[in-house]
C-alpha positions as CSV (number, residue, x, y, z in Angstrom):
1,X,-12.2,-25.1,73.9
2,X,-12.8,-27.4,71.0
3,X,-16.4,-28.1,70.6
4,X,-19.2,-29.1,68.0
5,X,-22.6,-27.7,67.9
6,X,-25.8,-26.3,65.9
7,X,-26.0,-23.0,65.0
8,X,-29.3,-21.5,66.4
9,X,-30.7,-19.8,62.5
10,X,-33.5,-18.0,61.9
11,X,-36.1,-19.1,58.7
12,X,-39.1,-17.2,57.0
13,X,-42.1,-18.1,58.5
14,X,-43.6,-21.0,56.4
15,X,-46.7,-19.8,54.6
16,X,-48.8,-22.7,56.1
17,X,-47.7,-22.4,59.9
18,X,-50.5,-22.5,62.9
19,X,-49.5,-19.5,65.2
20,X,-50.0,-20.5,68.8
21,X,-48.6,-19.5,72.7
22,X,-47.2,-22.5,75.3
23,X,-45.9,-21.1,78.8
24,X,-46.3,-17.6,77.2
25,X,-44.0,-18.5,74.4
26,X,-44.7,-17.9,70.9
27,X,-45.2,-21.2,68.6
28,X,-45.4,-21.8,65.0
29,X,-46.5,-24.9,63.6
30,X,-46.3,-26.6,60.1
31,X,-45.4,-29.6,58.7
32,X,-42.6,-29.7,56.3
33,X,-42.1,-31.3,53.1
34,X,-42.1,-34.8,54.4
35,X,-45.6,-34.4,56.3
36,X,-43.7,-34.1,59.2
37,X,-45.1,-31.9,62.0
38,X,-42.4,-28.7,62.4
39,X,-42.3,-26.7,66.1
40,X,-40.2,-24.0,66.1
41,X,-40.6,-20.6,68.3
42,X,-41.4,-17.7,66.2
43,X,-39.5,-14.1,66.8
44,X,-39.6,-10.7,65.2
45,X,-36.9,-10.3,62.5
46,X,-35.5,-6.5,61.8
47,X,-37.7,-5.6,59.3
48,X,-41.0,-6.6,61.4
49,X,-41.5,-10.0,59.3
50,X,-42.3,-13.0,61.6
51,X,-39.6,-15.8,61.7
52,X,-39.3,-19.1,63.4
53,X,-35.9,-19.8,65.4
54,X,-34.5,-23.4,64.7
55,X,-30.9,-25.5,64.8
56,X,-29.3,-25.7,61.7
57,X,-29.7,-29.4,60.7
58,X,-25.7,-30.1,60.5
59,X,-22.9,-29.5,63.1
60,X,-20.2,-26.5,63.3
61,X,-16.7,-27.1,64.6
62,X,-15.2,-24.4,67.1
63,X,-11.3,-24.7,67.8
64,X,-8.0,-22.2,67.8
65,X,-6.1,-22.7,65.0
66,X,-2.2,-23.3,64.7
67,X,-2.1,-18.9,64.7
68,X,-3.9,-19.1,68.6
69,X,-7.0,-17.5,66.3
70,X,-10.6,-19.5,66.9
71,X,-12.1,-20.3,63.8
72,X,-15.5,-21.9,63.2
73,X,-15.3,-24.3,60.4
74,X,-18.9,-25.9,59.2
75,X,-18.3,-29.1,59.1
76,X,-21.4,-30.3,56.7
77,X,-22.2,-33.0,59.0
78,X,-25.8,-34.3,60.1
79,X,-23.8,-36.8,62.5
80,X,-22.4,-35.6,66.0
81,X,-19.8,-38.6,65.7
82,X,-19.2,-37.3,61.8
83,X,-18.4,-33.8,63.4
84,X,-16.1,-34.8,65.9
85,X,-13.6,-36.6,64.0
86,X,-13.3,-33.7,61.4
87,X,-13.1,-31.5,64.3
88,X,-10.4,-33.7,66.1
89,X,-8.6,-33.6,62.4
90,X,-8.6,-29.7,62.8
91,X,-7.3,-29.7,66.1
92,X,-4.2,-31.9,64.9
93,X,-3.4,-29.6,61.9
94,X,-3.5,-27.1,64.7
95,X,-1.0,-28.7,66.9
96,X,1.5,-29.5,63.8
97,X,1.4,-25.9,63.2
98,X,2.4,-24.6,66.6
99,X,5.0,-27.5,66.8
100,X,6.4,-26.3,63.1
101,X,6.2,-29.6,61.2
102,X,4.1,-27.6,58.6
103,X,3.6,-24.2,58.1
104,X,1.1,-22.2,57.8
105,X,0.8,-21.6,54.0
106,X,0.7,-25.1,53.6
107,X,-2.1,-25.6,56.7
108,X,-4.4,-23.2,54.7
109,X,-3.8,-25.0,51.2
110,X,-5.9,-27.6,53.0
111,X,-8.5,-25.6,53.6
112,X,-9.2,-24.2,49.9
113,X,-8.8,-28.1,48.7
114,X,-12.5,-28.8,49.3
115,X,-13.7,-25.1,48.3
116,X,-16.0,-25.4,45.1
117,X,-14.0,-24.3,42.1
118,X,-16.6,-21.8,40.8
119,X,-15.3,-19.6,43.9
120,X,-11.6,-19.9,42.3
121,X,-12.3,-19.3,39.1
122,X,-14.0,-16.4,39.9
123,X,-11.3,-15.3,42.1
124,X,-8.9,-16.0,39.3
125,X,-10.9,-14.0,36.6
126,X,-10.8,-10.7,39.3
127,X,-6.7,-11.4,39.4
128,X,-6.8,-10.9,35.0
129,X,-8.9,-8.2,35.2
130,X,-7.1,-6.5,37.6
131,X,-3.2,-7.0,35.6
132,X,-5.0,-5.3,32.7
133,X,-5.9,-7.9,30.6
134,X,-8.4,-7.6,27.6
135,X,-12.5,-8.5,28.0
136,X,-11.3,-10.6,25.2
137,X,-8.9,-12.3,26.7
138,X,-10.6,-12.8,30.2
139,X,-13.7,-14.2,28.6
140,X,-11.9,-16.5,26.3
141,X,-10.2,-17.4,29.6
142,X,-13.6,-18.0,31.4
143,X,-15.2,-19.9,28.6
144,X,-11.6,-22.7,28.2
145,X,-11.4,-23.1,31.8
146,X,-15.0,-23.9,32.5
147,X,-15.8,-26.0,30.0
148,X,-12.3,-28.0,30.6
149,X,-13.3,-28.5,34.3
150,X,-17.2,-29.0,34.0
151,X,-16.7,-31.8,31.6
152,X,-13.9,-33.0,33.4
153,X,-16.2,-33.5,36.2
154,X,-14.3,-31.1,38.5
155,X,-16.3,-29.5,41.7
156,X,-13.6,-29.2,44.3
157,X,-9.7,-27.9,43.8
158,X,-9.2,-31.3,45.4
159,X,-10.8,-32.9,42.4
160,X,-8.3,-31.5,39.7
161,X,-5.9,-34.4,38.5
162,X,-3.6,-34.5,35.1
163,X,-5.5,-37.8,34.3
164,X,-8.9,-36.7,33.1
165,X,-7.6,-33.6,31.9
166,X,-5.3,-36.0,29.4
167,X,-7.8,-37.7,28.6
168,X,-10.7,-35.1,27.7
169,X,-7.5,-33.5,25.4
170,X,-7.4,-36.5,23.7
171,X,-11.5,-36.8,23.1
172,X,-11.4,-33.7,21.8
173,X,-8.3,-34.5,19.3
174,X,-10.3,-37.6,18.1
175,X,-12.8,-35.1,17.3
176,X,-11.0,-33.4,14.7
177,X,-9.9,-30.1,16.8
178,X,-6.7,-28.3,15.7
179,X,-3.5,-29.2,17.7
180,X,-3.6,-25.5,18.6
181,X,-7.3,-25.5,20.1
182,X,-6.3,-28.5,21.9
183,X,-3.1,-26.2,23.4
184,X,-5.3,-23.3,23.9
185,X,-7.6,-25.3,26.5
186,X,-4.6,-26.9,28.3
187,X,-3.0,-23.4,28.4
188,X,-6.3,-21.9,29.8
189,X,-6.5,-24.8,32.3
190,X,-2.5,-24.6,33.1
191,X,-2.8,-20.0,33.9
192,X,-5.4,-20.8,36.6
193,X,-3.8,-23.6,38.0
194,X,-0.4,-21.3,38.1
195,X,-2.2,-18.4,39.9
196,X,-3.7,-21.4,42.8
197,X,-0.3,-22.2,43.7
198,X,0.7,-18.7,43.7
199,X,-2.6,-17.5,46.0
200,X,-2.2,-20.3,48.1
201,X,-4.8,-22.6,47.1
202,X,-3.3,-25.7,45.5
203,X,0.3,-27.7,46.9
204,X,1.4,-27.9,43.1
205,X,0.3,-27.8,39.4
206,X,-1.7,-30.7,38.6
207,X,-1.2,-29.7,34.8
208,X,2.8,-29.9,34.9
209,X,2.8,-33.0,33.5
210,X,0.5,-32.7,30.7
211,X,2.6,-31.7,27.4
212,X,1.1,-29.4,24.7
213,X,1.4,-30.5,21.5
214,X,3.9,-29.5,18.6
215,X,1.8,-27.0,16.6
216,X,4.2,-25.0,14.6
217,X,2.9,-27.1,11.5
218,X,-0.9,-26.4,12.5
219,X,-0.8,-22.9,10.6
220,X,-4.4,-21.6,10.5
221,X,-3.8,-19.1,7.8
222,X,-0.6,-18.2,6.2
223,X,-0.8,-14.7,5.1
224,X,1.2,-13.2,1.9
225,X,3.1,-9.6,1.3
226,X,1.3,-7.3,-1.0
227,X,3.6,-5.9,-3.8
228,X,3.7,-1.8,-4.2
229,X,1.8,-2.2,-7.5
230,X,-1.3,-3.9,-5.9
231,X,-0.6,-1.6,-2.9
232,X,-1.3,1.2,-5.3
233,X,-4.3,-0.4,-6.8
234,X,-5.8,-1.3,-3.3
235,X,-5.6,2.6,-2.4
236,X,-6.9,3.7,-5.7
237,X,-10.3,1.6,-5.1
238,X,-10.9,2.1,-1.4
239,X,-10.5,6.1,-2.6
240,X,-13.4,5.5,-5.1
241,X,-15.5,2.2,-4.3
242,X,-17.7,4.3,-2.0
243,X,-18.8,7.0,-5.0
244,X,-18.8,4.0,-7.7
245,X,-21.3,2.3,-6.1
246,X,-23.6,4.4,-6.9
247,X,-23.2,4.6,-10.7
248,X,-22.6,0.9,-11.2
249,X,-25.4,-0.3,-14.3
250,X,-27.9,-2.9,-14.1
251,X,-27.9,-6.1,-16.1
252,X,-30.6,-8.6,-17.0
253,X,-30.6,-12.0,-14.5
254,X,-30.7,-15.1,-16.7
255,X,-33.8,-17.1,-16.0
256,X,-32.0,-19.9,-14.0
257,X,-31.2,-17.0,-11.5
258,X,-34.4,-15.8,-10.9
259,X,-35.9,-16.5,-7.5
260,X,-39.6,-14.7,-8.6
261,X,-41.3,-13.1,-10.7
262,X,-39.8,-9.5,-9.8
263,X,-36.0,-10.7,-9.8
264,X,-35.1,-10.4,-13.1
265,X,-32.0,-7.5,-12.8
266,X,-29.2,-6.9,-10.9
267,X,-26.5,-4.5,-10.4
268,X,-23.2,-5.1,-12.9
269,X,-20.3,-6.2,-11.0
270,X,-17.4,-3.4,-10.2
271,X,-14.1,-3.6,-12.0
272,X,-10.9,-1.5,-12.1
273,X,-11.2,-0.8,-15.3
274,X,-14.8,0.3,-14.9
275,X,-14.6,2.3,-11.8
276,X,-14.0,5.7,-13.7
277,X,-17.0,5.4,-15.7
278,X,-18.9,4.4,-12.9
279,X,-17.9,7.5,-10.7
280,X,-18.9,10.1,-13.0
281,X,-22.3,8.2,-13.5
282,X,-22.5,8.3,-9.8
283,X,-21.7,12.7,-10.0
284,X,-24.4,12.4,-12.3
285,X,-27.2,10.9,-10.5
286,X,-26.3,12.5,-7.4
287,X,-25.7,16.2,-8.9
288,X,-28.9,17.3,-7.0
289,X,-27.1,16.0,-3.4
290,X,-23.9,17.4,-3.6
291,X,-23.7,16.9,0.2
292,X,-24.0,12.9,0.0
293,X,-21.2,13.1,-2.8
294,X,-19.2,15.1,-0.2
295,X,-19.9,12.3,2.1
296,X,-19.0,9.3,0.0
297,X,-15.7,11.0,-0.9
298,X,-14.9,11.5,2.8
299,X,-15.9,7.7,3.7
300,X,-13.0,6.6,0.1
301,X,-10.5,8.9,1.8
302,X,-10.5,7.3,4.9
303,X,-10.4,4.1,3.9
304,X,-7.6,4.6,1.3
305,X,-5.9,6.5,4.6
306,X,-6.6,3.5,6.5
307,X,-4.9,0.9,4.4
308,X,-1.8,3.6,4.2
309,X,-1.5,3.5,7.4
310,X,-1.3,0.0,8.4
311,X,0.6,-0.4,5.6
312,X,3.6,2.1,6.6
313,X,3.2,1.7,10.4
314,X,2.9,-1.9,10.7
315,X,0.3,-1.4,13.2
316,X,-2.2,-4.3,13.7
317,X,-6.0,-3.6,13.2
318,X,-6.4,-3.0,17.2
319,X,-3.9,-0.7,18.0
320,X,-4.6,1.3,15.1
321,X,-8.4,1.6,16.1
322,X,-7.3,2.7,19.4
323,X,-5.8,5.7,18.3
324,X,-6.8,8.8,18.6
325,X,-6.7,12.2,17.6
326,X,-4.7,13.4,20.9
327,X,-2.2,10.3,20.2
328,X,-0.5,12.3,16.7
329,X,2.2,14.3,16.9
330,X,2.6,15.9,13.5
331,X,4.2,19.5,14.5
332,X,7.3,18.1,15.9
333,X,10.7,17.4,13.4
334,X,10.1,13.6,13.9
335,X,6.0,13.3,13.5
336,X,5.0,10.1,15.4
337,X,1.4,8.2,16.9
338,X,1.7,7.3,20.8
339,X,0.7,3.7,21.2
340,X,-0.7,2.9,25.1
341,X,0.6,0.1,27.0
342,X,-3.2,-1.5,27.1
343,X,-3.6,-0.8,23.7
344,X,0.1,-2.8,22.2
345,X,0.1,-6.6,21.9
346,X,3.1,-6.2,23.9
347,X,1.6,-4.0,26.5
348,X,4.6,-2.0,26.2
349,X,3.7,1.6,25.4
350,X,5.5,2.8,22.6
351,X,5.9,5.9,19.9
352,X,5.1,4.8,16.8
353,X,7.1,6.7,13.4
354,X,5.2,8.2,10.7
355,X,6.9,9.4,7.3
356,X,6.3,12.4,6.7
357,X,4.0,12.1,3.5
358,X,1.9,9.9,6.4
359,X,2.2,12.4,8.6
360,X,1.0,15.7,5.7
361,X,-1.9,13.1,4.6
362,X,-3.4,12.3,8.4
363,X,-3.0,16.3,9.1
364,X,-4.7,17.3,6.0
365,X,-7.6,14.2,7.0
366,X,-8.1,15.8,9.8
367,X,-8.3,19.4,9.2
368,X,-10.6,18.6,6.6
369,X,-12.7,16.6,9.5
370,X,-12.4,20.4,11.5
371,X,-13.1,22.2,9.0
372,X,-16.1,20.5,7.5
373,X,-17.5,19.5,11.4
374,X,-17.8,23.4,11.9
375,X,-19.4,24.6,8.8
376,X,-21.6,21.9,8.7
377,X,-21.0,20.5,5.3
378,X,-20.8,16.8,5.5
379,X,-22.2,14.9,8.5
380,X,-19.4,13.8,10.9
381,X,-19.2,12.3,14.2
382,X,-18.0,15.2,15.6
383,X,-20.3,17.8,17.1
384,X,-18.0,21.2,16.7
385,X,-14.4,20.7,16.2
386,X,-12.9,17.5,16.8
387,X,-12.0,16.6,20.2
388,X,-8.0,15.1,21.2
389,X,-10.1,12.2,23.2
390,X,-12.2,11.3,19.6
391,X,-11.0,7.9,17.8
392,X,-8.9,8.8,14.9
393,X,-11.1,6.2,12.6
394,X,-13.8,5.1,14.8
395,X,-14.3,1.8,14.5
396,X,-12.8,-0.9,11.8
397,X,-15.0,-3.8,13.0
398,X,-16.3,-4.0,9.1
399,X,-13.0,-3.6,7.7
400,X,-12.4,-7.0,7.1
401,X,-15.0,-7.0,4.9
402,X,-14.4,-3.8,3.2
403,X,-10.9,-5.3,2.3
404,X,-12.1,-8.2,0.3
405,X,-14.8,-6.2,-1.8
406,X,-11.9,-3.5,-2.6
407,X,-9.6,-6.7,-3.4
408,X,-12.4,-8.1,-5.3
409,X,-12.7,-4.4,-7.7
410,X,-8.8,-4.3,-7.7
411,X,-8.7,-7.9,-9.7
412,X,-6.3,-8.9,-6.4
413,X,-6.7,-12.6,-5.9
414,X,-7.7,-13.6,-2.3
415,X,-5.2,-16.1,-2.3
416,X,-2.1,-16.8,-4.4
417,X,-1.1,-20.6,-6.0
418,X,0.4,-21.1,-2.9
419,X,-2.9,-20.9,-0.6
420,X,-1.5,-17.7,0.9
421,X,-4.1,-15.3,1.7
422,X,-4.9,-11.4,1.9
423,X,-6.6,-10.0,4.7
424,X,-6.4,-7.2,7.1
425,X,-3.4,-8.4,9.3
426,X,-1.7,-9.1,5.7
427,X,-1.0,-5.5,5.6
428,X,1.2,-5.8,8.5
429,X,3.4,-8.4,6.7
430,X,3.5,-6.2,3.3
431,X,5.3,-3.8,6.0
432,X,7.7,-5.9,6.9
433,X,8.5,-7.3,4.1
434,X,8.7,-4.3,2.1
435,X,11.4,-3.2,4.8
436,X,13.8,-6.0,4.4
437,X,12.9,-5.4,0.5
438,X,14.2,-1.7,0.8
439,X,17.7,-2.8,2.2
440,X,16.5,-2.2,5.9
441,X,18.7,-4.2,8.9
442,X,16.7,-6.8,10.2
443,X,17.7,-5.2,13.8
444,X,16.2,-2.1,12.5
445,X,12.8,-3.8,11.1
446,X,12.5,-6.3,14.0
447,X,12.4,-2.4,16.1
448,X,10.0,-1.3,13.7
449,X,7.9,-4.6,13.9
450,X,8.0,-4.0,17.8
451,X,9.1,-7.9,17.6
452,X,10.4,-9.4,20.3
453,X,12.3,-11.8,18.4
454,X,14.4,-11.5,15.1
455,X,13.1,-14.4,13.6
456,X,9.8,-13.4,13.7
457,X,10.3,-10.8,11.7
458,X,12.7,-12.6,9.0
459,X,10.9,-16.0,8.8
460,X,7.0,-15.1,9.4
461,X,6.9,-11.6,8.5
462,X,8.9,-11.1,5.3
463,X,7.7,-13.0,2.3
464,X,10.4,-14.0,-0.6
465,X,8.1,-13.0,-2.7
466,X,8.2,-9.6,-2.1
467,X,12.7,-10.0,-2.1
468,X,14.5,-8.9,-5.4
469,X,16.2,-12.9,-4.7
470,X,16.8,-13.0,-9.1
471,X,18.1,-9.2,-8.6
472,X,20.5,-10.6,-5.4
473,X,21.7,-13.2,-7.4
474,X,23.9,-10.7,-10.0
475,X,26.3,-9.8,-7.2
476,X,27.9,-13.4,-7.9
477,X,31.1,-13.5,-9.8
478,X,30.6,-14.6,-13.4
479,X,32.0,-18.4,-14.1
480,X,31.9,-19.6,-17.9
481,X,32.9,-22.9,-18.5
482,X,35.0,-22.4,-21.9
483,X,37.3,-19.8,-19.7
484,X,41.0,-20.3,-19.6
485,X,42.6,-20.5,-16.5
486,X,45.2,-17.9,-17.5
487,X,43.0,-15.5,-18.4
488,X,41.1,-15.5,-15.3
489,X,44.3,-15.3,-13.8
490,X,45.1,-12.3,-15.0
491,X,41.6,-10.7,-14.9
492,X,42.0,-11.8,-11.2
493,X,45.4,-10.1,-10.8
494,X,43.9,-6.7,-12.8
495,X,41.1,-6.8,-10.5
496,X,42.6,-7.5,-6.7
497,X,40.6,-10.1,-6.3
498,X,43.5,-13.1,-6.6
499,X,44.5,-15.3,-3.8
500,X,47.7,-13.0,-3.6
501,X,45.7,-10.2,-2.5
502,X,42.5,-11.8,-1.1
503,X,39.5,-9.6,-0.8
504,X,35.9,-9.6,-0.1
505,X,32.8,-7.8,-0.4
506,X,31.3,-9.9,1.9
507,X,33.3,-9.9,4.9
508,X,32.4,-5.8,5.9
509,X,28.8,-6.7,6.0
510,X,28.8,-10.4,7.4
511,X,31.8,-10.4,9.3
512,X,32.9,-7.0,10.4
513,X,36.4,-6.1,11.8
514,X,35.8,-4.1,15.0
515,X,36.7,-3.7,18.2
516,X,33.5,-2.9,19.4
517,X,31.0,-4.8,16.7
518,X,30.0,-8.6,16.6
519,X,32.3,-11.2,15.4
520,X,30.7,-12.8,12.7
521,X,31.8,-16.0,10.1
522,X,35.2,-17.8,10.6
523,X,37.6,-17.5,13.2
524,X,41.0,-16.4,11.3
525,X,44.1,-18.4,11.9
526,X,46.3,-15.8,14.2
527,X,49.6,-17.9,14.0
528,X,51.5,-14.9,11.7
529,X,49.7,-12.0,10.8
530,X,51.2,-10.3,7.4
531,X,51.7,-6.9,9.2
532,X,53.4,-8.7,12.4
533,X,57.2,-9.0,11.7
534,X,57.9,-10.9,14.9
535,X,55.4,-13.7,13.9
536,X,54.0,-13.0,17.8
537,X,50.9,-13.7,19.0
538,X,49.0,-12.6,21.7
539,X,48.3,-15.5,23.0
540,X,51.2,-18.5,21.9
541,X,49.8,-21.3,23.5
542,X,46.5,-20.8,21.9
543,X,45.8,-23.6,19.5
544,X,45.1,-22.6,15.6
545,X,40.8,-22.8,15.2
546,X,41.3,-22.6,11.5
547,X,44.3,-23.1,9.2
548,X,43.8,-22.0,5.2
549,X,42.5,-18.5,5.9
550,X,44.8,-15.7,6.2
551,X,43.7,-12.4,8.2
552,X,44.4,-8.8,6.8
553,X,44.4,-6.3,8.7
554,X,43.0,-2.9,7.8
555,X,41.7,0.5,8.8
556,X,38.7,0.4,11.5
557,X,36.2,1.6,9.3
558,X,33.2,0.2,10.5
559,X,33.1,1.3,14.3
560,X,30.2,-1.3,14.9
561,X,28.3,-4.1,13.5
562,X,25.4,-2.7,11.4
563,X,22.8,-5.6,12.5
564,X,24.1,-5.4,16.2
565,X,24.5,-2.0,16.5
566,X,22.7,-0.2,13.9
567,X,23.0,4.0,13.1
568,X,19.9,5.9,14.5
């Protein structure tokens, strides 16, 4: 039954047509773009409008596919010749179907190859949206892939090839883009060429053999740990900026700064040391709106809550704007803020700990918010009391630059001599590195970091900096060079700490001696233990790993490693 033909379609009526009647058949006639003179019978369409009937100008191929299903494929072709060899090619992909030298999947790759790629794409954009994924991350998805396979000259699926996409990389790295940009496209380009040969669409990845680029060196911005001292600082001017403002002075503009005739002042800047001064001017001027000074405290506190918060959570700017008032739980013995799955970088929902000064400070916040919301005494967001499904801090899209005017007024440098920089996300490192500074596990702040890896949190989120490394360094013995060897003899001996008796304050934290907990540091020599009489071993064919050290054994102590198997 395999056949090529012209679809019979139905057009508007052209604007210009001559209606007429021939052997009592309805006629329209017109000439078409060309000046060509058009004949076409004319029919009523369903909503009344007149339309002329014609054949579609290219041929449709009709077959049963290798399933025993008949398809009609449009073959695009003006030529009846053209038509039947693309039909004839169907027919064969048909027959190596039902015989089983391909399969099916693989027959109907062929048949999204010449699909344009807009289709796909879109497609591919519906599959993100669907997993979850951001609007951010599906339009920064959107905008890589197009613009990789416009330029590239791609129309088809057919037309995608590693070549030009190497080369359109490399254009744009001779344009002076980042190493990471440059990944970003090819990874954008790489996700939807993945998801093609998972629907079905493409054979194999085109972009397999294009390699991204080694960019651990391409370090956009390299953020450093705030100290507690500027940490208390920071707070003390977010609390206050808002009401200072209001009382700073004015000074005279020299006449090189002068833009007119009217600019000749301007407001003094804000210092720490002048911020006092300039809040009780600010009572002053405002003692006849004690409502707007109400306000302006309200808008300090929550910024000086804000900055606590990502500072002792470790949540990042997102997550913590996410929250809201139904995600605290402060009446439990454990207070903690529920973290969504959409909402975590991770997408993993989680419950995230609050100490419980935290915890007293975002109760009292918002019971304040109630309790002023109801009387009506400062103008909040919320209408009566405050609802669970209400943001905790609305929205922190301007705290970026909030940050660096209250770093400005705090005398906190921007960035330190070596190019390290403060911003919002900074806060999240002063939490981690204020954890390893406090003597926490690294298992126990990678948990807290909600890291998936350990170095991570070490090497990118804990600044030296921040470390007491001077403090660390008075653990070592003491070694002076006009010492006599006797006398450190017998200071050993007094001490326990000769070879006779060897000992270590190293070896319970590094190296722990459980039966349950991680083997850590060298492998001791188990030829002859002191406490074995027999000189057996368990295993006597076992060759020595290490000669020189000699293992003691005491109590089990430690019933686990602390890194491995850290204490709730």
């Amino acid at each position: 039954m395999a056949a090529v033909y012209r679809k019979t379609v139905t057009r508007p009526l052209p604007s210009d047509a001559e209606l007429f009647t021939r052997n009592g058949l309805r006629l329209a006639r017109w000439r078409d773009r060309s000046g060509k003179r058009q004949t076409a019978a004319v029919i009523a369409g369903r909503d009344g409008d007149l339309r002329i009937r014609t054949e579609a100008k290219t041929y449709t191929a009709k077959y049963r596919d290798g399933a025993g299903l008949v398809r009609e494929v449009a073959t695009g072709c003006k030529s009846k010749d053209a038509a039947q060899a693309v039909l004839n090619e169907l027919v064969e992909r048909a027959e190596r179907v039902r015989s089983g030298i391909i399969s099916a999947a693989d027959d109907a790759v062929r048949d999204w190859l010449p699909a344009p790629i807009a289709d796909s794409v879109a497609d591919y954009l519906t599959h993100l949206r669907s997993k979850g994924r951001s609007a951010t991350h599906v339009a920064d998805c959107e905008r890589l892939t197009n613009r990789v396979l416009t330029e590239c000259g791609v129309r088809t699926l057919r037309d995608i090839q590693a070549t030009p996409i190497e080369r359109w990389l490399a254009a744009r790295l001779a344009e002076g883009i980042a190493p990471r940009t440059r990944n970003s496209y090819l990874q954008a380009v790489r996700g939807f060429c993945r998801w093609c040969v998972d629907a079905g669409r493409l054979p194999d990845d085109p972009t397999v053999r294009v390699a991204k680029l080694d960019d651990r060196g391409d370090t956009r911005r390299t953020r450093r740990s705030m100290k507690p001292a500027e940490l208390e600082r920071l707070l003390y001017v977010a609390r206050w900026r808002p009401l200072a403002e209001r009382g700073r002075l004015t000074v005279t503009k020299d006449e090189s700064e002068r833009r007119g005739k009217r600019d000749s002042w301007q407001l003094a800047p804000l210092t720490l040391d002048a911020l006092p001064a300039a809040v009780d001017r600010a009572r002053e001027r405002l003692a006849d709106d004690p409502e707007q000074i109400a306000q302006l405290e309200v808008v300090g506190r929550q910024r000086a809550l804000i900055y606590k918060t990502l500072v002792l959570t470790g949540l990042r700017r997102g997550e913590l704007a996410s929250l809201t008032v139904g995600s605290l739980v402060l009446d439990g013995p454990t207070p903690y803020a529920v973290l969504e799955a959409k909402h975590a970088k991770n997408r993993q929902r989680c419950e995230v700990p609050l100490r419980p000064d935290l915890a007293a400070d975002l109760a009292a916040w918002l019971t304040n918010r109630a309790e002023a919301a109801s009387e009506g005494v400062v103008r909040l967001d919320a209408a009566k009391r405050i609802a669970a499904s209400e943001p905790l801090f609305g929205s922190l899209s301007q705290l970026v630059g909030i940050l660096n005017r209250d770093l400005a007024v705090a005398g906190i440098a921007k960035a330190d001599d070596r190019g390290r920089t403060l911003d919002v996300h900074a806060l999240r490192h002063s939490f981690g590195s204020l954890l390893s500074a406090g003597g926490v596990a690294p298992r126990t702040a990678q948990a807290a970091m909600r890291h998936s890896s350990i170095d991570l949190t070490m090497n990118v989120y804990t600044d030296p900096r921040v470390l007491d490394v001077a403090g660390a360094l008075d653990a070592l013995p003491a070694l002076p060079l006009d010492a006599r060897a006797d006398n450190r003899r017998q200071r050993a001996v007094a001490t326990g700490t000769d070879d006779a008796a060897p000992r270590s304050s190293v070896a319970p934290t590094v190296a722990p001696n459980s039966d349950k907990g991680c083997k850590l540091g060298a492998i001791a020599d188990n030829s002859a233990l002191p406490n074995d009489p027999d000189g057996a071993r368990k295993n006597p064919e076992k060759q020595r790993v290490s000669r020189g050290f000699v293992e003691r054994r005491r109590p089990d102590s430690n019933r686990g490693c602390r890194i491995c198997n850290p204490m709730p």
